[in-house]
N, C-alpha and C positions, 0 to 999 in steps of 0.2 A: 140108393134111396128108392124107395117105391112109394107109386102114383095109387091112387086108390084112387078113378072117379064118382064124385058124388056131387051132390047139389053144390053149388055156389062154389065151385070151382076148385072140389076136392084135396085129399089131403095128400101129404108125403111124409115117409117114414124119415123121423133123422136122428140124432144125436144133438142133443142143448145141455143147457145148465140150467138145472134143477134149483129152484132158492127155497127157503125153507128158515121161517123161525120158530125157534124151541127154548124155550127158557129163557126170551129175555135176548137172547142171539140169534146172529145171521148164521145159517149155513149156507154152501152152494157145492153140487153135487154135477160134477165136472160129467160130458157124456152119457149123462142118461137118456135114453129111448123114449121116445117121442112120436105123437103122430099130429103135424105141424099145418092148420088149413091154411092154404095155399094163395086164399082170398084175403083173410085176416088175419093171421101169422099166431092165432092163437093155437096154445100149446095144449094137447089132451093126452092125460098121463094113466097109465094100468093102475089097479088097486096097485098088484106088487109092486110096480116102481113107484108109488108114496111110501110104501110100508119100509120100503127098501135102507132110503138115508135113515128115517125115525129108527130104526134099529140099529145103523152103524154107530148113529149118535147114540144112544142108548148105551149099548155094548163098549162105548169108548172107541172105538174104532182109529187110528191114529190117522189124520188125515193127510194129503200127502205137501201142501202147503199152507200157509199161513197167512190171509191177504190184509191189512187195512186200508179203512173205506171212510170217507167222509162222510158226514150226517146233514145235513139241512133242516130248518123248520119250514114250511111250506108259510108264506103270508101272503096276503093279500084280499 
């Protein structure tokens, strides 16, 4: 992992899960590259790794698991 210093207590390069919906569905995109600020654990992604999963899903890409997930409606 690498440290980039910058304001507010800089970023690090890592590896997360990418989420992503399309059509109506969840995707999630195991590993992709990241650069994660450090202060606030937000995630800031390249053009290419957006463009990256939209085209696996696109192209049908067979993914390599299959997860279900619980839904909630938010009240209150």
């Amino acid at each position: 992992m690498t440290r980039t210093p910058e304001k507010g207590g800089g970023f690090e390069e890592r590896r997360v899960t990418y989420t992503l919906e399309m059509d109506g569905r969840f995707h999630l995109v195991e590993n992709a590259p990241a650069r994660v600020d450090l202060q606030t654990g937000e995630e800031l992604f390249s053009p290419r790794t957006v463009e990256r999963p939209h085209r696996m899903i696109r192209e049908g890409e067979k993914p390599v698991r299959v997860i279900e997930t619980p839904v909630f409606q938010f009240s209150g």
